[in-house]
C-alpha positions in Angstrom: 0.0 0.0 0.0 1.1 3.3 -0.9 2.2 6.0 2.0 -0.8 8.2 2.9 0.5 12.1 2.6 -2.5 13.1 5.4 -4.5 12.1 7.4 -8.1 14.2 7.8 -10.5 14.3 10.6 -13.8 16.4 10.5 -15.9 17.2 13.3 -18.7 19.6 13.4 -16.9 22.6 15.6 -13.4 21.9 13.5 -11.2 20.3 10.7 -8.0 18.7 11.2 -5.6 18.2 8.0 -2.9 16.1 9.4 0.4 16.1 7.3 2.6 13.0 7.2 5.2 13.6 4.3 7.2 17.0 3.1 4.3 17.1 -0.2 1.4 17.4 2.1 2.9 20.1 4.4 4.5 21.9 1.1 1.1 21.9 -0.6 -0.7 23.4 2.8 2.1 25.7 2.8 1.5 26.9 -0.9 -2.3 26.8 -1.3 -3.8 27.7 2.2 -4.8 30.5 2.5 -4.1 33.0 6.0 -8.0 33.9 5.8 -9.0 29.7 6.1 -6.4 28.9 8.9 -7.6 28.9 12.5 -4.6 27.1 13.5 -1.2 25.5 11.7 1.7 24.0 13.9 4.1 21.1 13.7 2.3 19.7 10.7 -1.9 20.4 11.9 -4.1 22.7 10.2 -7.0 23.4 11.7 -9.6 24.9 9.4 -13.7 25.7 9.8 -15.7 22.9 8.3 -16.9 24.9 5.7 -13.6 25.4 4.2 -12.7 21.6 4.2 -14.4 20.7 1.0 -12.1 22.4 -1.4 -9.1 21.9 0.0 -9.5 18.0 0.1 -10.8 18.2 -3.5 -7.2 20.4 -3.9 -5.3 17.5 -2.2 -6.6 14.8 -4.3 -6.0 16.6 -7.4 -2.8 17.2 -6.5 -2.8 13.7 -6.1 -2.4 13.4 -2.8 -3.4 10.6 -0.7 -5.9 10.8 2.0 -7.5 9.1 4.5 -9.9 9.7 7.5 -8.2 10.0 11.2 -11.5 7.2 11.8 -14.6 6.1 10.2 -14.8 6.9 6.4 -14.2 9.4 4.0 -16.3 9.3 0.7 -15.2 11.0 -2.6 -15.8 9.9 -5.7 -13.3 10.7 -9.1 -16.4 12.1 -10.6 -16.2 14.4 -8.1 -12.5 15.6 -9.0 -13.7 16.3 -12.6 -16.8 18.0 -12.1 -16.8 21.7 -12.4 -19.5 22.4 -9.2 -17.5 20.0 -6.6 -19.5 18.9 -4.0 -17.7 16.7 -1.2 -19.6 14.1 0.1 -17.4 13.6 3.9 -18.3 11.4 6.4 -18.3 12.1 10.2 -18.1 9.1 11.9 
């Protein structure tokens, strides 16, 4: 199996992009913006859940790979080509 790049947990108060490798934390680095970080240290970004939705969608585009901190996270590739993205995150 191929080495995740981040890990991602969602809650409803809070969103949690966890960087593993030196891609992940470079892409955060380079497409974040100041205005959707409540909080970035030692690899964490913290972001409102509203603003998780693109930058996933950003992530896997990028070709990063993902995977939920518990439970599951649902995207579908049509979802990477369509032009009105719409994430489709679980939860749990």
């Amino acid at each position: 199996m191929a080495q995740l790049d981040a890990l991602i947990e969602i809650s409803p108060v809070c969103t949690r992009i966890i960087t593993l490798t030196p891609r992940a934390h470079h892409w955060v680095e380079m497409h974040v913006t100041l205005t959707q970080v409540q909080t970035w240290t030692e690899g964490v970004l913290e972001v409102a859940p509203l603003d998780i939705t693109d930058l996933l969608t950003g992530m896997l585009r990028a070709g990063l790979r993902l995977a939920p901190v518990c439970g599951r996270m649902a995207i579908r590739h049509t979802h990477l080509t369509q032009n009105a993205l719409v994430g489709c995150f679980s939860t749990n």
